[in-house]
C-alpha positions as CSV (number, residue, x, y, z in Angstrom):
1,X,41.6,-14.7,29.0
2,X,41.5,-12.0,26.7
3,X,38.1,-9.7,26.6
4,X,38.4,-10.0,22.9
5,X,38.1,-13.7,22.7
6,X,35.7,-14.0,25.3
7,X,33.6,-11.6,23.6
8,X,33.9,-13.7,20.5
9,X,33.0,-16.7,22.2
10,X,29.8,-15.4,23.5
11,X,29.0,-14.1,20.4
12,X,29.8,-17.8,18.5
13,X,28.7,-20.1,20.9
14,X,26.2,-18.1,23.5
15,X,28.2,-19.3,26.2
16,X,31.9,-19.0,28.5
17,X,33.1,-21.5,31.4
18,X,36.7,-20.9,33.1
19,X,38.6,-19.9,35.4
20,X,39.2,-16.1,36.1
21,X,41.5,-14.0,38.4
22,X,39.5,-10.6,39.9
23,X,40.5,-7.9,41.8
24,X,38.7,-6.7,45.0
25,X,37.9,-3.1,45.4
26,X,40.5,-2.9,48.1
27,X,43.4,-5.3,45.5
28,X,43.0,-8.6,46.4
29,X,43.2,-10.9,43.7
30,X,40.6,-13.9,43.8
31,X,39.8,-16.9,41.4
32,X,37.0,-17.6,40.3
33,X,34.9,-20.2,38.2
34,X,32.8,-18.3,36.0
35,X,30.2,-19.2,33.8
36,X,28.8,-17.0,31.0
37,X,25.7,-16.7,28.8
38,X,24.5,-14.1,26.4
39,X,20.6,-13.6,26.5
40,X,18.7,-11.8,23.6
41,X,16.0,-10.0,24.9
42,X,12.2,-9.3,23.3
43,X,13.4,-6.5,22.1
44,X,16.9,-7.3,20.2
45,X,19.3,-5.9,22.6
46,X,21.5,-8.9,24.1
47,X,22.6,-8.8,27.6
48,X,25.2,-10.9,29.2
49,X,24.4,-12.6,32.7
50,X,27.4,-13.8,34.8
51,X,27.8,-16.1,37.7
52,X,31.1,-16.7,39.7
53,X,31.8,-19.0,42.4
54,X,35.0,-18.1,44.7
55,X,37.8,-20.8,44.5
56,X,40.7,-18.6,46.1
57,X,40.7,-20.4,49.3
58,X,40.6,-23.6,47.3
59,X,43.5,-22.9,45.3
60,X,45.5,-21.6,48.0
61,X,44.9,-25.0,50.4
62,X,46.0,-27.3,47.1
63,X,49.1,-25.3,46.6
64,X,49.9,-25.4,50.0
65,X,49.6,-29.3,50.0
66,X,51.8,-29.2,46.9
67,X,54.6,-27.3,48.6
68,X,54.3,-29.6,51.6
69,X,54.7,-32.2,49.6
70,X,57.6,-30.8,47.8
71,X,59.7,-30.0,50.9
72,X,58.6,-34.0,52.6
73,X,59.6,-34.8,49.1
């Protein structure tokens, strides 16, 4: 996902769900489910709180089972 169009979706519907790829500090790549809301504080300035839950290890056992299952065919 582009930060362009996730900006805009924030900004046209106040919220994001997906999936997302991050890098580590040390270059590890991990997926993550992430969810998204832009909140407008008492004073006008907006602030955007995230939330990500860690599905690498998920991802990685499912596309091991799909290989296995390839190669058993």
């Amino acid at each position: 996902l582009e930060p362009e169009a996730l900006r805009r979706q924030l900004e046209e519907h106040g919220e994001w769900r997906g999936e997302l790829v991050q890098r580590t500090k040390d270059g590890r790549e991990l997926r993550v489910e992430s969810r998204m809301g832009r909140v407008r504080r008492r004073d006008g300035s907006v602030t955007i709180v995230a939330a990500n839950r860690d599905l690498t290890a998920r991802h990685e056992t499912e596309q091991a089972l799909r290989e296995r299952e390839l190669r058993l065919g």
